[in-house]
N, C-alpha and C positions, 0 to 999 in steps of 0.2 A: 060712351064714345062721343056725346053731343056735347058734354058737361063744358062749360065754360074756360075751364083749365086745361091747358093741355098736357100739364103735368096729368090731370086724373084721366083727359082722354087715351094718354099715353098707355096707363095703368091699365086702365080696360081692357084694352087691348090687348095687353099682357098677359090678361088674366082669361083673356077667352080660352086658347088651346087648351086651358084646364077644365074647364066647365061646360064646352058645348062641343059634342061629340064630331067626328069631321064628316065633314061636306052637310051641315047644318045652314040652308040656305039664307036665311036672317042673320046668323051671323055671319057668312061671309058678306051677304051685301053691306052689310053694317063695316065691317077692313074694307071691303074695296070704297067704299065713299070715304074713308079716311086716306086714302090715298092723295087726293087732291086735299092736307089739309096742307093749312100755312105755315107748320110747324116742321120742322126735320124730324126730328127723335118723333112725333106723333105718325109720321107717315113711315120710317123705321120700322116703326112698332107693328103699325098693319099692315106691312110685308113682310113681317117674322110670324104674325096672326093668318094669315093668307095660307102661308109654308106649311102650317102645322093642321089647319083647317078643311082647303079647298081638298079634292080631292084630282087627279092627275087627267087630262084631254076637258078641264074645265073652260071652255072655250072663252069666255067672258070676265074669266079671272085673268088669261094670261092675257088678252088684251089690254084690262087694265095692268097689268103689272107689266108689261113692257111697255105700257104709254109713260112710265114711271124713270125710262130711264135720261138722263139729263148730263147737266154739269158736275152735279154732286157725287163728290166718290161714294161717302159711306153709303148714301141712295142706291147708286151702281151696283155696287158689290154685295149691298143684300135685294135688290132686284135678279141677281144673277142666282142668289140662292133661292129662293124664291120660285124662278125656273126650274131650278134643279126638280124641285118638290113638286109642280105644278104640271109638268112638260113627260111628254110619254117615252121613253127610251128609244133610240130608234127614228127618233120625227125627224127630219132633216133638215126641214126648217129650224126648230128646236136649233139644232146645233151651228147651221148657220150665224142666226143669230148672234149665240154664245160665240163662237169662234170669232166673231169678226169684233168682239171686246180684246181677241188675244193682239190686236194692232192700234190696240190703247195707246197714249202716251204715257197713263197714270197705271206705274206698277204693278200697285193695290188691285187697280181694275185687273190687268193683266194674269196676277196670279190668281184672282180668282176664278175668270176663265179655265185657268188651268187644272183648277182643283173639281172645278164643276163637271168640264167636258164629260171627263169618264165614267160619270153619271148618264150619259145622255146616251154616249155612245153604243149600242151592242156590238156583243161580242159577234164578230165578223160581218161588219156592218161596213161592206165595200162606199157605199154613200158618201156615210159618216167620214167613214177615214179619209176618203179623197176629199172630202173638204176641207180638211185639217191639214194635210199634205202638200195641197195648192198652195199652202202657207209656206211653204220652205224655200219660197221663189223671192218671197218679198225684200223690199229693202232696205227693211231694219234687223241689225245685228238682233236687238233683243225680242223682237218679232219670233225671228229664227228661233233664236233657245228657248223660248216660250213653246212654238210648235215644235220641237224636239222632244221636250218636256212630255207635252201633252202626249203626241204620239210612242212615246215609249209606254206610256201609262194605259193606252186603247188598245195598241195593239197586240195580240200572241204569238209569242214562240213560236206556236203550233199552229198558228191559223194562215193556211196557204195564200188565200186571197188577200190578206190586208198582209202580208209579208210583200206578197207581189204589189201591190200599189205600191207601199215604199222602197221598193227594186227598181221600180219601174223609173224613179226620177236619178237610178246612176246612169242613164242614158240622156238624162239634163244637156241643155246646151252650156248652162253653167257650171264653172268650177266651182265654184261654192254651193250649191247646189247638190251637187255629187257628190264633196263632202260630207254635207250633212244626212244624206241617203245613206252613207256608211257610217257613220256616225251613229244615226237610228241602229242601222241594223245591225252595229257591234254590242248595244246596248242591248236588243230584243234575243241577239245569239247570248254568243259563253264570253267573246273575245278572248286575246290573245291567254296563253298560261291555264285558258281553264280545260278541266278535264275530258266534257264535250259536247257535242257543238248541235244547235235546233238544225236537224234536216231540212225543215223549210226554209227558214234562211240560206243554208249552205245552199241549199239548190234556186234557190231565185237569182243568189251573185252566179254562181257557175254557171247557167242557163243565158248566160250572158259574155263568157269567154271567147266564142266565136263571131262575137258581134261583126259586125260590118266596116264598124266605126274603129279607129284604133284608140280613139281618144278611151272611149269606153270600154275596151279591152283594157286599157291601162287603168281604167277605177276598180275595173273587176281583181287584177292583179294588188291593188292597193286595197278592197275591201275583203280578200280571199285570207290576209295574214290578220285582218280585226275580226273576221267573224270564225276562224276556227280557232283550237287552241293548238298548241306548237307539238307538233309530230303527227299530225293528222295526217293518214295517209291518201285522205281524197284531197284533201287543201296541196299535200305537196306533190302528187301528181298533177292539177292543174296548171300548179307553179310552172312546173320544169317544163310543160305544152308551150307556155307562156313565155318563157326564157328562147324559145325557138321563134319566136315571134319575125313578122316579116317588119313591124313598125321597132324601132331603134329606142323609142320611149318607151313601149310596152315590155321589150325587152328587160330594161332597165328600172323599170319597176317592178319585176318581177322578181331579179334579183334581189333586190332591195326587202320585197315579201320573206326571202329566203330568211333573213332576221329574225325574222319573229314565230316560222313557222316548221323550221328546221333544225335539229337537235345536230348538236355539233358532232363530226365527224363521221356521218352516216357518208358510206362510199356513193351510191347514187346524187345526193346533194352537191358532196365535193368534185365530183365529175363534171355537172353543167356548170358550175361555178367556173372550172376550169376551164373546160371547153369556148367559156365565153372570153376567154382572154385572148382569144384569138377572133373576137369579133372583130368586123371593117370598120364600125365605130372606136374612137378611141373614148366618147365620153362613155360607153358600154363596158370598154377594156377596164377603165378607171374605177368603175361600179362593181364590177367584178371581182379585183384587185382589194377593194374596199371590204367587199363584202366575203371573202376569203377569211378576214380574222375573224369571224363570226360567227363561220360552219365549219372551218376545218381545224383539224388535231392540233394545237401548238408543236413546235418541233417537225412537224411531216414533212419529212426528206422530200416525198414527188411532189407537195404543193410548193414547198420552199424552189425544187429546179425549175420546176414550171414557172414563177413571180421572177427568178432572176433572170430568165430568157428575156424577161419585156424591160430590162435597165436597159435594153439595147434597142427599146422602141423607139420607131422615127420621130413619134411624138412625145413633147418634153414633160408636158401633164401625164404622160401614162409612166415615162421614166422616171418621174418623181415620183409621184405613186407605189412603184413597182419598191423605190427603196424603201418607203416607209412600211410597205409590206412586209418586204425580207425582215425588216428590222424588228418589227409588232410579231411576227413568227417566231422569229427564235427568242426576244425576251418575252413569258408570261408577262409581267409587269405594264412591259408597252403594249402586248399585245389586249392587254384585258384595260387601258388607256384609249387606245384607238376605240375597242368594241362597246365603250359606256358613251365615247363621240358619235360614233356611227348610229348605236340605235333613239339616243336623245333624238339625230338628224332627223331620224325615219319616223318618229312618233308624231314630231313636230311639224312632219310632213302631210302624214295621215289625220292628222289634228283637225 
């Protein structure tokens, strides 16, 4: 590792993890002095010798090995592997650290934060996760999906606490923000179509239907049709609580959940759907109207009377509506036109 080439100091160092058993104190001191060489690929080398060597809470290896990190990507990104192997599961420093590579500008660096973290993280390591989470405020797009990433990959299904940490930011002052908290949690649940759905999840959104806020009633109605799958009968009891809403947005989101989370023609669905077309909002009436070809029967005589009562609505948006309804009802063809519109709308909305 002194040898004049750094070709052969390279090699050495390659050649340690085979031949000197780990946590062999000579030769880690022997990589860690290589760390400071002049060479790139030689200093590479003894942070891949380091990984395979030191053994994990080596306190004087991970110093040098994060005095290591720099400009250099390929440096970077095997300094972070490097961590992985050197850093005790659990440390929250550790993870610090590593996370705050995920608000890299350089990719490479980024994705390997992301590969690394769930190494670091344990399993229900409130700490942890909340560090990683705090990330989902930031103001890069790719920041974001990098902490999405990460977090789908730390946290469990089944683990109440780190489900609630990330519950916890649908009550964000940000809409994007509270997107992405459903987002996660459609990812850690079944989402929509599947057969069924992590209890913890379900109950962290619903534990939040009665919120205070209506804004955050309205994310819960939008994260209640991602994280169960469609005919769940606690997701669509919630709904239809929701659908009674005293705020006109939550209302209307609600309906909207009914999409994705209600099997067409079931008479309790088709009923608040209905009932809502007699809301005082007409942008409520309109959502209603909308969301009609979606849960109920094509053909249905009482939906069909009910949609034509409101051609005679005071307002012009809900009597245009109301026809393109009648119309989407009695043809299957429009009517399954409209319903590939409406739930693109709603996915794209939830997105």
């Amino acid at each position: 590792a002194r040898d004049e080439s750094a070709a052969v100091r390279a090699a050495a160092l390659e050649a340690l993890p085979s031949v000197a058993p780990q946590g062999d104190a000579e030769c880690i001191a022997a990589a860690a002095a290589c760390l400071q060489d002049g060479a790139t690929h030689v200093r590479l080398s003894a942070l891949k010798a380091l990984a395979h060597l030191s053994l994990t809470d080596n306190h004087d290896v991970v110093v040098d090995v994060m005095a290591c990190f720099g400009s250099d990507e390929d440096t970077n990104i095997a300094v972070l592997e490097a961590l992985s192997k050197v850093l005790t599961k659990g440390d929250v420093g550790a993870i610090e650290l590593v996370a705050a590579r995920l608000e890299s500008e350089r990719g490479h660096l980024r994705l390997a934060a992301v590969r690394i973290l769930p190494s670091l993280v344990a399993e229900g390591d409130i700490r942890g996760i909340g560090v990683i989470a705090a990330k989902l405020a930031h103001d890069s797009l790719r920041v974001r999906e990098a902490v999405v990433e990460v977090l789908v990959r730390v946290v469990k299904a089944e683990d109440t606490a780190g489900v609630e940490t990330i519950a916890a930011y649908l009550e964000h002052d940000s809409d994007e923000v509270r997107l992405l908290a459903i987002q996660v949690l459609s990812q850690l649940g079944t989402g929509p179509g599947a057969s069924s759905s992590s209890s913890a999840v379900g109950a962290a959104v619903l534990r939040r239907r009665e919120h205070a806020s209506a804004v955050v009633r309205e994310t819960v109605a939008y994260a209640v049709a991602q994280v169960y799958p469609r005919g769940s009968s606690e997701a669509c009891s919630a709904t239809l609580r929701l659908v009674h809403d005293s705020d006109e947005r939550v209302r209307e989101a609600a309906l909207r959940a009914l999409i994705d989370i209600a099997e067409r023609g079931v008479a309790t669905m088709v009923a608040a759907v209905l009932a809502s077309l007699k809301d005082t909002e007409p942008r409520v009436r309109c959502t209603a109207l909308e969301v009609l070809v979606a849960v109920a029967a094509k053909g249905d005589e009482e939906v069909l009377d009910a949609v034509k009562g409101l051609l005679s609505d005071p307002e012009y948006e809900v009597r245009t509506e109301a026809a393109g309804t009648v119309e989407g009802m009695a043809s299957s063809e429009e009517a399954s036109a409209r319903e590939v519109r409406l739930r693109r709308e709603w996915s794209e909305k939830c997105r």
